[in-house]
Every structure is written in structure tokens, then in C-alpha cells.
TORPA-4810 file (N, C-alpha, C, O; in nm, 3 decimals):
<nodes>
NODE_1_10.531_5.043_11.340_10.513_5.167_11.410_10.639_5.252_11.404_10.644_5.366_11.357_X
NODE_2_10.766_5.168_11.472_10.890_5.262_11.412_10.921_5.321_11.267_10.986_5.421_11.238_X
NODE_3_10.855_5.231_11.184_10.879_5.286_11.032_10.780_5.417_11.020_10.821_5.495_10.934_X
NODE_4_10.709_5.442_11.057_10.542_5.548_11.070_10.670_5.640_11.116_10.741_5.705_11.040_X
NODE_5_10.677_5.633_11.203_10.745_5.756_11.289_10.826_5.807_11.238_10.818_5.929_11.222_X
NODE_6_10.974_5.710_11.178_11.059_5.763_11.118_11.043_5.839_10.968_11.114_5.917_10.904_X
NODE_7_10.940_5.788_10.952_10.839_5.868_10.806_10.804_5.983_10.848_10.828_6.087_10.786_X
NODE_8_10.750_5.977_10.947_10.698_6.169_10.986_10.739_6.220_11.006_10.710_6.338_10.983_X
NODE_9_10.909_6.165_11.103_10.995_6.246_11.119_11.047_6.317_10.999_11.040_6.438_10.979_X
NODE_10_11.104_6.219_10.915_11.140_6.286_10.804_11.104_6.335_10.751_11.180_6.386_10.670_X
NODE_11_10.961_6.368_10.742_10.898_6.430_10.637_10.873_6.549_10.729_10.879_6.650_10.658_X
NODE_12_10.845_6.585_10.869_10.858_6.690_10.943_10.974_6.760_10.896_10.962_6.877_10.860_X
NODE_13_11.084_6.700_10.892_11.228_6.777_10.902_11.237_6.849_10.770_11.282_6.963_10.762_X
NODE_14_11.191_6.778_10.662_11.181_6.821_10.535_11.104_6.927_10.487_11.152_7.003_10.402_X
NODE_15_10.950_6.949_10.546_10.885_7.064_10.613_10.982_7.184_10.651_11.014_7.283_10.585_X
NODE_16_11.013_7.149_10.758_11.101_7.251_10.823_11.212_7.319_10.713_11.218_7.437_10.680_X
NODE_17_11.272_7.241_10.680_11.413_7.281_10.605_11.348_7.345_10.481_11.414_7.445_10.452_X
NODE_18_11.241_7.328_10.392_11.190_7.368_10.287_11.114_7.550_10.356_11.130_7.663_10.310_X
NODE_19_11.048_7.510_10.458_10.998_7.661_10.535_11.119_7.774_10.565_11.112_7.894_10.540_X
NODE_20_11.230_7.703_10.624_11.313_7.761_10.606_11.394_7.831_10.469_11.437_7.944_10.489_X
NODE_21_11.411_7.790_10.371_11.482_7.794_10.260_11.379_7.886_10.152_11.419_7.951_10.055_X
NODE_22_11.225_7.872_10.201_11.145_8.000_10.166_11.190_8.074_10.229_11.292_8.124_10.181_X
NODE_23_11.149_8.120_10.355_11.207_8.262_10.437_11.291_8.331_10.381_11.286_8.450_10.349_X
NODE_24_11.427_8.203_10.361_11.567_8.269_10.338_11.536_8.321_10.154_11.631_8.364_10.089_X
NODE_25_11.449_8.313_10.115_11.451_8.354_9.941_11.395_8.459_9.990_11.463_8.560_9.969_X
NODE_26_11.266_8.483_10.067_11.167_8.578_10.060_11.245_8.712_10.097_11.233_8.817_10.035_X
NODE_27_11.317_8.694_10.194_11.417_8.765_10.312_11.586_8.809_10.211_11.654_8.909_10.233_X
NODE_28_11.618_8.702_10.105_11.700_8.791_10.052_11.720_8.963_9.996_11.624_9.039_9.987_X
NODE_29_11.818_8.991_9.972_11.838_9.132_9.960_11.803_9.145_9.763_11.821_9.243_9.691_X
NODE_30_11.753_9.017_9.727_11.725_9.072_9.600_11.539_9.051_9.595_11.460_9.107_9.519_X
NODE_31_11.517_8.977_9.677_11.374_8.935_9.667_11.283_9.125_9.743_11.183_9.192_9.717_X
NODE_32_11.375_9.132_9.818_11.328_9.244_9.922_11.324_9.368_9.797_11.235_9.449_9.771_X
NODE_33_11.452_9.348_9.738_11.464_9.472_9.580_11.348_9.483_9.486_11.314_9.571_9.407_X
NODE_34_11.295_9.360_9.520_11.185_9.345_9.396_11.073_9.368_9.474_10.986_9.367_9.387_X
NODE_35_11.023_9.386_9.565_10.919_9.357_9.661_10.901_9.523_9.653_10.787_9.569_9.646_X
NODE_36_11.034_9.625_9.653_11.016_9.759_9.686_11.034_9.813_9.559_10.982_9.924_9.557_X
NODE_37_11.089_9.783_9.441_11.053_9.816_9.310_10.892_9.807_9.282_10.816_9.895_9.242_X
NODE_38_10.864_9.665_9.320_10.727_9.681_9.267_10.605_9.777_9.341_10.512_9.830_9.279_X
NODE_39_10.626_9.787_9.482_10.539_9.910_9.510_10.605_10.014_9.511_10.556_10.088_9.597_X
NODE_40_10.693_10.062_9.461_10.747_10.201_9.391_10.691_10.228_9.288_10.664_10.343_9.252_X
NODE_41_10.660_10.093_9.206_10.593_10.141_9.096_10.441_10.147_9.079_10.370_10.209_8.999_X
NODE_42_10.410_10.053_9.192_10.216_10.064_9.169_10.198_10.252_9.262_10.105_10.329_9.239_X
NODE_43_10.273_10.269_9.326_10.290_10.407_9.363_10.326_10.518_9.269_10.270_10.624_9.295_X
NODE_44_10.425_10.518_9.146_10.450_10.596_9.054_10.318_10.567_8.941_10.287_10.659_8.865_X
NODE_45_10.237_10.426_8.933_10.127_10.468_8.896_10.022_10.546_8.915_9.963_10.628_8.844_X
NODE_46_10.005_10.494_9.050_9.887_10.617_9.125_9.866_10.752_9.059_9.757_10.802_9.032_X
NODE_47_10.002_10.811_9.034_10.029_10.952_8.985_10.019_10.959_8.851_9.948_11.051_8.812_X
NODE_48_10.061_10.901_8.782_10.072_10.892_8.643_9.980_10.985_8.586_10.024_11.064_8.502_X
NODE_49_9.818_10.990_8.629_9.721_11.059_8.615_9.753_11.217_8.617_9.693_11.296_8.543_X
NODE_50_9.834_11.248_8.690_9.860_11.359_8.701_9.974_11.466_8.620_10.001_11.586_8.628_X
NODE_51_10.020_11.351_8.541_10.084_11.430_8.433_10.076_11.449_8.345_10.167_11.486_8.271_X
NODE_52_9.922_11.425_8.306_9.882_11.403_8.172_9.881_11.586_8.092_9.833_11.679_8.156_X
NODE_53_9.923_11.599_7.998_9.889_11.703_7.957_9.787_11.808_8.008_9.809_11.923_8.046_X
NODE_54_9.675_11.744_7.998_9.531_11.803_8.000_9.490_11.820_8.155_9.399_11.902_8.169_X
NODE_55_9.519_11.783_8.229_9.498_11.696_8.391_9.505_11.912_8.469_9.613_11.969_8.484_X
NODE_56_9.419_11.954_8.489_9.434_12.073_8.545_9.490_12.090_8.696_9.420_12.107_8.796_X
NODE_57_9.662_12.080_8.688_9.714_12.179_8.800_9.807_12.280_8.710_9.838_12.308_8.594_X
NODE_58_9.832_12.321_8.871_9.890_12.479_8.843_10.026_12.429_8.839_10.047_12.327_8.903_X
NODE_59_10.139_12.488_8.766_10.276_12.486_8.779_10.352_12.435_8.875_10.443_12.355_8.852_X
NODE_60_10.322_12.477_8.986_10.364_12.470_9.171_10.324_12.329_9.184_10.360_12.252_9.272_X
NODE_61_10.247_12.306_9.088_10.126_12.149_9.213_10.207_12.049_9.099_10.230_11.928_9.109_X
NODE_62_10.249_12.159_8.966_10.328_11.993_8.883_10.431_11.951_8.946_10.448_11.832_8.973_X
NODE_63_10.528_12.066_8.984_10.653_12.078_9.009_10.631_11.951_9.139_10.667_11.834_9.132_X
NODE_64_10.585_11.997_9.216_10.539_11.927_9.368_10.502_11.769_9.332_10.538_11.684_9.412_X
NODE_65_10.433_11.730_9.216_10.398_11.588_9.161_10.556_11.522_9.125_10.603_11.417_9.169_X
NODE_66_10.615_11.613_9.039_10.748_11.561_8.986_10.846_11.511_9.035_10.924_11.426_8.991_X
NODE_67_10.837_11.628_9.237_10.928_11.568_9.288_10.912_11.446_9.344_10.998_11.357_9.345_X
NODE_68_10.817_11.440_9.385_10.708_11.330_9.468_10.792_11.204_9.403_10.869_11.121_9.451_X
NODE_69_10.734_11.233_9.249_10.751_11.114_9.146_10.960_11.049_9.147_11.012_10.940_9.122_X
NODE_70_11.017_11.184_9.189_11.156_11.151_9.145_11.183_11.107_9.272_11.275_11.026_9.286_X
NODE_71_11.106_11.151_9.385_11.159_11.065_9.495_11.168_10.915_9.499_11.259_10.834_9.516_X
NODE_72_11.044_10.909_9.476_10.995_10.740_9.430_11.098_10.658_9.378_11.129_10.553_9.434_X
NODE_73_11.165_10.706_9.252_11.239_10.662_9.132_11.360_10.611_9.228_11.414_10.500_9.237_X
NODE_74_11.385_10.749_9.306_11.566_10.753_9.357_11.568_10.646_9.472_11.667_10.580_9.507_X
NODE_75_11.440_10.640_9.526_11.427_10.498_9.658_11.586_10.406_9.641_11.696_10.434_9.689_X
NODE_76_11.545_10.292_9.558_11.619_10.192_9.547_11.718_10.224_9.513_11.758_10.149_9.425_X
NODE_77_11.793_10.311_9.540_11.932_10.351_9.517_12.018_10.449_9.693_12.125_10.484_9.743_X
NODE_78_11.913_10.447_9.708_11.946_10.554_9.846_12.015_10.426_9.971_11.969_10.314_9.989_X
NODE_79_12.118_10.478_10.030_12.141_10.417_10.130_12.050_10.363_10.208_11.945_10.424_10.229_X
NODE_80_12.082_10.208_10.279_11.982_10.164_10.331_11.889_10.037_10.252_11.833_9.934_10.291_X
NODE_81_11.902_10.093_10.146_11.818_10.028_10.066_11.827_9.867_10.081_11.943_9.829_10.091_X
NODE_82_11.739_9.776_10.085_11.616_9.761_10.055_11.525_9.734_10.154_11.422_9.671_10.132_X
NODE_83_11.563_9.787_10.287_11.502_9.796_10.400_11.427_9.656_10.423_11.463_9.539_10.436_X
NODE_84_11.306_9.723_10.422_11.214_9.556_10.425_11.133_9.534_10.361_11.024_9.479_10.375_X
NODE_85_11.205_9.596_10.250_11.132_9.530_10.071_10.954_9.620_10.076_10.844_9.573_10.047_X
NODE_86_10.989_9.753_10.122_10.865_9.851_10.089_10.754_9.813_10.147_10.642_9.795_10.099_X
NODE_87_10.814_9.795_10.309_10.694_9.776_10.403_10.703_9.935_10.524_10.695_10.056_10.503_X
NODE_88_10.719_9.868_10.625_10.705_9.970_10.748_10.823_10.069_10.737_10.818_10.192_10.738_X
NODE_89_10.939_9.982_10.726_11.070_10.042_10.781_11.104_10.129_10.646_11.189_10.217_10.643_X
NODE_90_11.049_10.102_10.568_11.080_10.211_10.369_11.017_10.343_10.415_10.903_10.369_10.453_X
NODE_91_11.127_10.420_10.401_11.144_10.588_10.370_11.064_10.622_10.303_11.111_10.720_10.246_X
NODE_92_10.933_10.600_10.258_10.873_10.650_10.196_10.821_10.775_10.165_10.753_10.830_10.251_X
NODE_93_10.843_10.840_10.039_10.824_11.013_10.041_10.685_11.049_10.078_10.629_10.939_10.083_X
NODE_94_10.589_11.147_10.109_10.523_11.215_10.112_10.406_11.236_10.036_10.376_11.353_10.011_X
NODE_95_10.367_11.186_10.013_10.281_11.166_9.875_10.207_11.300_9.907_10.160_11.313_10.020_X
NODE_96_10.190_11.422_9.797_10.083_11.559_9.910_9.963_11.503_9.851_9.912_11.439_9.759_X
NODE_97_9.941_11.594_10.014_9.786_11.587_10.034_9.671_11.604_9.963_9.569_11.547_10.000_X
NODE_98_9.673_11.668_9.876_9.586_11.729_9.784_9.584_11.586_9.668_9.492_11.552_9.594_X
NODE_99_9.645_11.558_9.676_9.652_11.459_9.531_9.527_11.297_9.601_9.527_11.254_9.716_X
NODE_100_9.463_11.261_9.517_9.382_11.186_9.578_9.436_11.050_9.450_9.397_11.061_9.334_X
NODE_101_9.519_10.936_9.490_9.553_10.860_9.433_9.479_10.687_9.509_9.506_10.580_9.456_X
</nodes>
């Protein structure tokens, strides 16, 4: 029975320390970089549509897409950065209204 126990213990503790040592990867400042790169970019996809040559806006509504788009880009470089890896606390620009992505 003491051997059982000291088995679960250990293997509890080992649990623990492994749960922990995820967190601490998930929670690094490079994992968080990649977490907000990658929805920067399924977000600079969304748009993509909209710069197509052929894609009918007016001048004003490109210009307005472009910045949108360069905001996006400049994220991961802006002070602050990488917040909480492009969740709540990410600055996220404005996406306008009109654009249905």
C-alpha cells in the first residue's frame, strides 16, 4: 500500500511539474509572438480579397483597406507587444465597417 501511494504521489508531482512547464511555454514571450503573428495574419487574409485588382472600391475605401492592412503588419513591433498573444488585451485596429470579412 505504501509503494501504491508513493507511485501516485510521484506520478501526481510529475503531472503537476509537466502542467506547469506547458503554461510556462504557452505563456512565453515567443509562444505569445507566434500566437499574435498568426491571427495577424488569418486577419490580413480576411482582406486580401480586397485588393484584388478587379474587386470594385473607390480610391478612399482602398486607401482605408491599406491602412487597416499596414496596421495589422506594424502590430508586432509596437510597444507592448506581445500582449496576450492576440487575445483580449491586443490593440487591435479597426477593421471598417463596410468591409464584410
Amino acid at each position: 500500500m505504501e509503494l501504491w501511494q508513493a507511485e501516485e504521489a510521484r506520478l501526481e508531482q510529475a503531472a503537476t511539474e509537466a502542467e506547469a512547464a506547458r503554461l510556462a511555454e504557452f505563456n512565453s514571450e515567443g509562444s505569445r509572438f507566434e500566437r499574435l503573428r498568426a491571427e495577424r495574419d488569418q486577419r490580413l487574409a480576411e482582406t486580401d480579397y480586397l485588393l484584388m485588382a478587379d474587386y470594385p472600391l473607390s480610391e478612399n475605401q482602398r486607401t482605408v483597406v491599406q491602412v487597416y492592412r499596414q496596421s495589422l503588419r506594424d502590430l508586432p513591433s509596437q510597444e507592448g507587444a506581445p500582449w496576450d498573444g492576440g487575445g483580449e488585451e491586443t490593440p487591435w485596429p479597426e477593421i471598417p465597417t463596410w468591409v464584410k470579412a
